[in-house]
C-alpha positions in Angstrom: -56.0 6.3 383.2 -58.0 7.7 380.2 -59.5 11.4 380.9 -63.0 11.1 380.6 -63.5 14.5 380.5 -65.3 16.1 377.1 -65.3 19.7 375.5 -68.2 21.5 375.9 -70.6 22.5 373.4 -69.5 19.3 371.0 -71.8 16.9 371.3 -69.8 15.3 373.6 -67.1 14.4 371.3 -63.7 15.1 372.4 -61.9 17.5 370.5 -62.3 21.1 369.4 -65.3 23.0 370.0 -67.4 24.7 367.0 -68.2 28.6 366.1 -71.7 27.7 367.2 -70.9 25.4 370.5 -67.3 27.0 371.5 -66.2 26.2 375.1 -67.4 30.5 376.3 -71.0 29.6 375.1 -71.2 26.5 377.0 -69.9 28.1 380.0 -72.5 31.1 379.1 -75.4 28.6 379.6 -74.1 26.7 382.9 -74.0 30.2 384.2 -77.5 30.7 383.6 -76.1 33.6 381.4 -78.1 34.9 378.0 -76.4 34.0 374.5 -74.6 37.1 372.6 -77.0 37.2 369.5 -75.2 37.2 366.1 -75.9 39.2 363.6 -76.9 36.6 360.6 -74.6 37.5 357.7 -76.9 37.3 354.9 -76.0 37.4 351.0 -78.2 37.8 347.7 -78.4 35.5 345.6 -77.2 35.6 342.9 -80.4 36.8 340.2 -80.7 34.7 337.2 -79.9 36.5 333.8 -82.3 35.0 331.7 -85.9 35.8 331.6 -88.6 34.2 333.6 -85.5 32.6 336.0 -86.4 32.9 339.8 -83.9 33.0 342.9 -82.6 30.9 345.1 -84.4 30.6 348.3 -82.7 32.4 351.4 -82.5 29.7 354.0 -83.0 30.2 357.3 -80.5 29.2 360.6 -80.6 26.1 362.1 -82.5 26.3 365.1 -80.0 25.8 368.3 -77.1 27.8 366.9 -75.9 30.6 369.2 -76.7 32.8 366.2 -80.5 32.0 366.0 -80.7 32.1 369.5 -83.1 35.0 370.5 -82.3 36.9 374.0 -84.0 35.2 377.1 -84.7 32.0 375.2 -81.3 29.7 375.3 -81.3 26.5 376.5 -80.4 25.8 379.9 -77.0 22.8 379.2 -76.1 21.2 381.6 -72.1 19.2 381.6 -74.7 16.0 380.1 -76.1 17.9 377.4 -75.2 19.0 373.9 -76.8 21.1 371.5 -78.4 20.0 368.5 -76.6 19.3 365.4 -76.0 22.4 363.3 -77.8 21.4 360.1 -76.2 21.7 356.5 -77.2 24.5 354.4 -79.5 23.2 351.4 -77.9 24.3 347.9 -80.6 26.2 345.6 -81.6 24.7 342.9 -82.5 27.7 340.8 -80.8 27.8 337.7 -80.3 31.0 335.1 -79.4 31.2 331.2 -75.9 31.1 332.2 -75.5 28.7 335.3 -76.3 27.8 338.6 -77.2 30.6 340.9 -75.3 31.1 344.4 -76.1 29.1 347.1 -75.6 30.8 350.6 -74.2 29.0 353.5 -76.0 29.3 356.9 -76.6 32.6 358.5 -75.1 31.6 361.5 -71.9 30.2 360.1 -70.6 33.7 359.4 -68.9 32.2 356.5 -69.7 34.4 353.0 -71.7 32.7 350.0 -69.1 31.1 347.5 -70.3 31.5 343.6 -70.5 27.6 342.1 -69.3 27.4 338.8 -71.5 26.7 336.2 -72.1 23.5 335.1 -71.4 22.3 331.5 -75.1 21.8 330.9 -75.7 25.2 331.9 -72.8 26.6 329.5 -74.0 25.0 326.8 -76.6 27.4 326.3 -74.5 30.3 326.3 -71.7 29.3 324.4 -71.7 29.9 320.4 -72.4 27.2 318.2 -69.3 25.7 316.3 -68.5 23.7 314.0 -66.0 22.6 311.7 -65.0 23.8 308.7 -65.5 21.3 306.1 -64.4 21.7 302.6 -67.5 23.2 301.0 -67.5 26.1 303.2 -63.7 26.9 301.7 -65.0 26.6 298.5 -67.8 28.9 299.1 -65.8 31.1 300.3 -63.3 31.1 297.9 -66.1 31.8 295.1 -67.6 34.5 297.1 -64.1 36.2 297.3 -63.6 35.8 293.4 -66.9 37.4 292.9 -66.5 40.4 294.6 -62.9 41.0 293.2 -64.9 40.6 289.7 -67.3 43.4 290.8 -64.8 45.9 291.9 -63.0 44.9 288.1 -65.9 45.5 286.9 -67.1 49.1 288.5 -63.7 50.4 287.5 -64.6 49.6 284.1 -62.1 47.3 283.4 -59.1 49.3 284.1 -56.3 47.4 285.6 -54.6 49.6 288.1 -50.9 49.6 290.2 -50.9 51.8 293.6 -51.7 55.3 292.7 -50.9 54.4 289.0 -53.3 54.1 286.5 -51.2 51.5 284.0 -54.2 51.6 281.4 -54.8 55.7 281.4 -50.9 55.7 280.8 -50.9 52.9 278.6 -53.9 55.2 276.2 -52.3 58.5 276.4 -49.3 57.1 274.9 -51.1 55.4 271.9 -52.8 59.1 271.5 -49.5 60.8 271.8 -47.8 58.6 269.2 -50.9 59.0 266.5 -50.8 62.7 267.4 -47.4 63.0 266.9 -46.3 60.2 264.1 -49.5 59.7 262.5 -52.6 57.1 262.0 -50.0 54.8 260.9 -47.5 55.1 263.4 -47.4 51.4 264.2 -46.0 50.3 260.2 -43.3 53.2 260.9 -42.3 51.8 263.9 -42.3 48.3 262.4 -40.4 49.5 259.6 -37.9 50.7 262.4 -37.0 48.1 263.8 -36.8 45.6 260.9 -34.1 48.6 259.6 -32.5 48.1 263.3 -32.5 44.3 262.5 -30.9 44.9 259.6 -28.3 46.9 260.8 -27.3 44.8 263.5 -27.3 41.8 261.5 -24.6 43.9 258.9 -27.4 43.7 256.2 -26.8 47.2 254.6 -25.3 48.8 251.6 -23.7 51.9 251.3 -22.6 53.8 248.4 -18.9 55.7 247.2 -19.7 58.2 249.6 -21.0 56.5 252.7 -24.7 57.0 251.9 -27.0 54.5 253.8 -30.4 54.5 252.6 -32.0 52.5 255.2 -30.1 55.3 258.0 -31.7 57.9 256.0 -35.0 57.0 256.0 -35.0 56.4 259.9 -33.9 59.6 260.4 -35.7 61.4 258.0 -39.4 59.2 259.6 -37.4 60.1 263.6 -37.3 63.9 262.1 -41.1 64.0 260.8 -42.6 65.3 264.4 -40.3 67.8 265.0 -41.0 69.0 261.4 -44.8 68.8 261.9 -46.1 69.4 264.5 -43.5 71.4 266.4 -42.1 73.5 263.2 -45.4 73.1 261.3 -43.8 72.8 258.2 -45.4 73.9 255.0 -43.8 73.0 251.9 -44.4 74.9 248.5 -43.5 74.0 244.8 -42.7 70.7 245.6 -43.5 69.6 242.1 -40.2 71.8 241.1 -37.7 68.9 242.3 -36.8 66.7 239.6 -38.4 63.9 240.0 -35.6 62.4 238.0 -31.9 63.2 236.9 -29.8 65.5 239.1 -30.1 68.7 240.5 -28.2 71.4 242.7 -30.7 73.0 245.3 -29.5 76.4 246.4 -30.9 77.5 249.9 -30.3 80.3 252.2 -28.5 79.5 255.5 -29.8 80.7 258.7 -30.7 79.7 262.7 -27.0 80.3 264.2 -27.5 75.7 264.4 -27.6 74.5 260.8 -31.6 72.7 261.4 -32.6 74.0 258.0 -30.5 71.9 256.3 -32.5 68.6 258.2 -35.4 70.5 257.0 -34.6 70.8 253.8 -33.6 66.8 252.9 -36.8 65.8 255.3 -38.7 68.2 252.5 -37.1 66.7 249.5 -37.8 63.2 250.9 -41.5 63.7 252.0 -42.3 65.7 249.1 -40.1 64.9 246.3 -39.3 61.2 247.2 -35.5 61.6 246.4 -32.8 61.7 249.2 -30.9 65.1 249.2 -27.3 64.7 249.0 -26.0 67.9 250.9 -22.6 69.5 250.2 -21.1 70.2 254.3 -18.3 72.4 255.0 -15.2 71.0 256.5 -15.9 71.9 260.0 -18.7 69.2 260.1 -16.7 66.4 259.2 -14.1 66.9 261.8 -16.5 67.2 264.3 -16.7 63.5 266.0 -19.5 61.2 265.6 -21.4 64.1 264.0 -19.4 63.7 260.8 -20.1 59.8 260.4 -23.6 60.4 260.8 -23.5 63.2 258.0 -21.7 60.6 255.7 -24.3 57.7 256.5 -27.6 60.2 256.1 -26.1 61.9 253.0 -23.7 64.3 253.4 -20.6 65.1 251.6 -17.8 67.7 251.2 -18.5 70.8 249.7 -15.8 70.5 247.1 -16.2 70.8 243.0 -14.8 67.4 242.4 -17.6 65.6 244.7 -20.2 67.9 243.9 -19.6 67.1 240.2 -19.7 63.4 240.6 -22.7 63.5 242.7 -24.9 65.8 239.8 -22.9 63.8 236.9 -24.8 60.7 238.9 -27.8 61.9 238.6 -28.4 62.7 242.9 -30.1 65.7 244.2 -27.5 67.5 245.9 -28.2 71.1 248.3 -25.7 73.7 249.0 -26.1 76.8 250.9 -24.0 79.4 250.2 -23.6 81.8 252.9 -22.3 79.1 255.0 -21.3 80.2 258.2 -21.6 84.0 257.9 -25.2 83.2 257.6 -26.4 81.0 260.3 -24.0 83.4 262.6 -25.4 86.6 261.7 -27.2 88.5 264.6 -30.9 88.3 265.3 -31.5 92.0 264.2 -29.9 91.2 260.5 -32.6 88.0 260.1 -32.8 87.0 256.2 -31.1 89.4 254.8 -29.2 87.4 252.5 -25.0 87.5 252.8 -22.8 87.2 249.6 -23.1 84.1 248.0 -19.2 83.6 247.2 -17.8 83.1 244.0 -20.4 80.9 242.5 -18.8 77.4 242.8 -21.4 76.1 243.1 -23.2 77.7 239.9 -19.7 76.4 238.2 -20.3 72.7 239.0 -24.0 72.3 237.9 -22.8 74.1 234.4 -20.5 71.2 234.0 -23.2 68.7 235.1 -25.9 70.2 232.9 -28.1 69.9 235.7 -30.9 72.4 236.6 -30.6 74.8 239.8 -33.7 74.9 241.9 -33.5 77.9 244.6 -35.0 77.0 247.9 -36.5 80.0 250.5 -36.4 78.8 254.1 -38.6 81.1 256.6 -38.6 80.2 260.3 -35.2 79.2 260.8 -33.8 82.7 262.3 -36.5 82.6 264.9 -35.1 79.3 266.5 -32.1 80.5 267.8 -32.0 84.7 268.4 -28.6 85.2 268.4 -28.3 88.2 270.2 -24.7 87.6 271.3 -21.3 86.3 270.0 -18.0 85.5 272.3 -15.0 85.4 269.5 -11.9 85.2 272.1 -13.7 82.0 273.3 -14.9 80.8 270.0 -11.0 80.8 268.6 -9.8 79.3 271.3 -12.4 76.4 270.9 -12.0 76.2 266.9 -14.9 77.3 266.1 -16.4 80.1 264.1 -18.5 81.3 266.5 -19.6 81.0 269.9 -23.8 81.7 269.9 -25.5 83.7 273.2 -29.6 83.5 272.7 -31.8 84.8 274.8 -31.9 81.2 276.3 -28.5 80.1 276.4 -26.3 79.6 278.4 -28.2 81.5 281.0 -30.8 78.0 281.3 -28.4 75.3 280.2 -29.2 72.1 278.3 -32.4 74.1 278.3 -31.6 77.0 276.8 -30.9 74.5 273.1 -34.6 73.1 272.7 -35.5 75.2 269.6 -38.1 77.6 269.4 -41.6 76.5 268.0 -41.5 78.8 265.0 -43.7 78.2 261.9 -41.4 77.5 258.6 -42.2 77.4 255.1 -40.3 76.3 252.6 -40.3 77.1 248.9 -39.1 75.0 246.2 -38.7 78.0 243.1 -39.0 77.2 239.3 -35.8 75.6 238.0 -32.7 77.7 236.7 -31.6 75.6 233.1 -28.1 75.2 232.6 -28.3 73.1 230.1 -28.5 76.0 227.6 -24.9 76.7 228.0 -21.7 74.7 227.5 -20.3 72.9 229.8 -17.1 75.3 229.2 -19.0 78.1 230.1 -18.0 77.4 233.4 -14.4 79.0 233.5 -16.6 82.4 232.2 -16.5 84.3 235.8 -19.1 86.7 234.2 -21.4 84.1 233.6 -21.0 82.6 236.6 -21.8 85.8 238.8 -24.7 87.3 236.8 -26.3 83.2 237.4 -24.9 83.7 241.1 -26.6 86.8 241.4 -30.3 85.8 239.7 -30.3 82.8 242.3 -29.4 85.1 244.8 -32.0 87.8 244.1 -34.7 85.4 243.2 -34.7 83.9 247.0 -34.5 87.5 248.7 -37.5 88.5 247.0 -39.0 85.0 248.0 -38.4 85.2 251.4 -40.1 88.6 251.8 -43.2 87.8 250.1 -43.2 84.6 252.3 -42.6 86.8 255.6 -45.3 89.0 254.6 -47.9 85.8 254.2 -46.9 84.1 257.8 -47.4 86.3 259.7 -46.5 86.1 263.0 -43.9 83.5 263.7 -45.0 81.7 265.9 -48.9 81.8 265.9 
């Protein structure tokens, strides 16, 4: 037997009753009983964004539902009767810049607004506008790039730069440095270097009975021209007494506790004279490795009779300084005084060459060095003749053996003739000491006179 019987308060449908017609509201109204008003829930719309954009209408409740009802005026249901369909909430048509506004559901639902989301028509006119990127817009943009990298080249004036290194700046100073220090036409020196490097590498060099390379001697002597310049500040005097031709025995004083004035002297001869000094070394320099090959290759020779005769009978410039080592290690406070010259040797082989002996006044090498100090014990045990303490060394080190910048001056003196004797003459020692003892006296008196007219020594 089917049940007959239907729920109240939905429209006579069987089934479950609504929010707004539940079975207790029915019951309500059969009772003759007033509705419970409901509070309508009510919800803003949502305001458009844009400008000139109005909001959605509120919409009212649909009359018959138990939240519209006002007290004292329900309907009166009977079991027959059913309350009027609860109407569907209209959606607003407003729409804003960006989308849709909210529509709000009926008050009497008690259900809460839900936003819509915004249509793609509606998006559209918020959304950027894009587009692709087609191959003239690279290539615009690649040109714009290039031109402001050209810009900034340009407003640093040209100057290509690493990280915090000006390449350049550096690139400038050196140039500078090198004409400052080697001269306008330091680039043909340096050319003229390495084609002698070349050379050397490749075998392509001569050297004489001796060992005497002329290509190694003119490297050094153009590697030796800025210390002689512009830190000794050289300053060369009767340069037009050196032969320009024929040989010759220079006779120097010996000073500067390091032997630098003989470099000084053959980097004179050289600039000046444009011969190559042959100098007569002591045997201490020859055993001395690598030191003694170089001294063969740039010149050098013993300081024996037989060689020094060969060398003057060839017609070479050769120097000799007489004091040897008792005058480069003298002390400071005996600076050029002049120590005994030996037994003229030398005076004896430049009578048998018949060759003329130019004396030769160095000022400025005893300033180099101040030898203040000597350590014998040490020295002897080190084979040596002495053992130098400056004011610089050893208490600073490697330091302590850069030379002082003092100003020299060297003086070439009128020539002594020899060839107004015999050669016998020299096995007379008589003759050979008074000669030993002119030279000797005529560069004393030199080198006062040239301390007097320099001064300070290093300014």
């Amino acid at each position: 037997m089917n049940d007959e019987r239907r729920t109240i308060g939905t429209d006579g449908a069987a089934g479950r009753g609504t929010r707004g017609g539940s079975p207790s509201s029915g019951a309500r109204s059969l009772a003759g009983g007033k509705a419970t008003p409901r509070k309508p829930v009510r919800k803003a719309a949502a305001s458009s964004t844009s400008e000139g954009s109005a909001k959605a209408p509120r919409k009212t409740a649909a009359p018959g539902s138990a939240g519209a009802a006002k007290p004292g005026t329900g309907p009166s249901a009977t079991s027959g009767s059913t309350p009027p369909a609860r109407e569907k909430p209209r959606k607003s048509a407003s729409r804003t810049g960006a989308g849709r506004a909210k529509a709000p559901t009926s008050a009497g639902s008690g259900s809460t607004s839900r936003p819509r989301r915004p249509s793609a028509a509606a998006g559209a006119d918020a959304a950027p506008h894009l587009r692709a990127v087609t191959e003239e817009d690279a290539a615009a943009a690649a040109a714009a790039a290039a031109e402001e990298a050209a810009r900034e080249t340009r407003t640093a004036s040209g100057r290509a730069t690493l990280p915090g290194l000006p390449v350049e700046e550096v690139l400038v100073a050196v140039v500078q440095a090198a004409q400052r220090i080697l001269g306008s036409d330091w680039e043909h020196r340096l050319a003229v270097a390495v084609a002698a490097l070349r050379k050397r590498l490749s075998g392509d060099f001569e050297v004489d009975e001796f060992g005497f390379d002329p290509q190694l001697a003119e490297v050094l002597t153009a590697a030796f021209e800025p210390i002689a310049e512009k830190w000794f500040r050289l300053e060369v005097r009767g340069a037009e007494n050196i032969p320009s031709e024929g040989g010759a025995l220079l006779v120097a004083n010996h000073s500067g506790t390091v032997p630098v004035d003989g470099l000084m002297t053959g980097y004179a001869v050289k600039r000046h004279g444009g011969r190559d000094l042959r100098p007569l070394g002591a045997d201490l320099v020859f055993a001395l490795p690598f030191v003694g090959q170089v001294a063969r290759r740039a010149g050098a020779t013993l300081a024996c009779t037989q060689d020094a005769e060969r060398l003057l009978a060839s017609g070479e410039i050769a120097g000799v300084w007489p004091e040897g080592f008792k005058g480069i290690g003298k002390p400071f406070a005996e600076r050029y005084k002049l120590q005994r010259f030996g037994r003229g040797g030398f005076v004896s082989s430049a009578l048998r060459a018949q060759v003329p002996i130019v004396p030769v006044s160095i000022v400025g090498a005893e300033e180099i060095y101040p030898l203040v100090g000597n350590v014998p014990s040490l020295a002897r045990l080190l084979g040596l003749p002495y053992l130098p303490i400056t004011p610089f060394f050893p208490l600073l080190g490697p330091l302590g053996m850069i030379p002082l910048p003092s100003k020299w001056i060297i003086e070439f003196g009128e020539p002594i003739r020899t060839d107004a004797y015999e050669p016998d003459a020299a096995d007379d020692p008589m003759l050979l000491f008074n000669v030993t003892d002119q030279v000797r006296e005529t560069i004393q008196q030199t080198l006062y006179q040239l301390l007097v007219e320099r001064g300070n020594a290093f300014f």
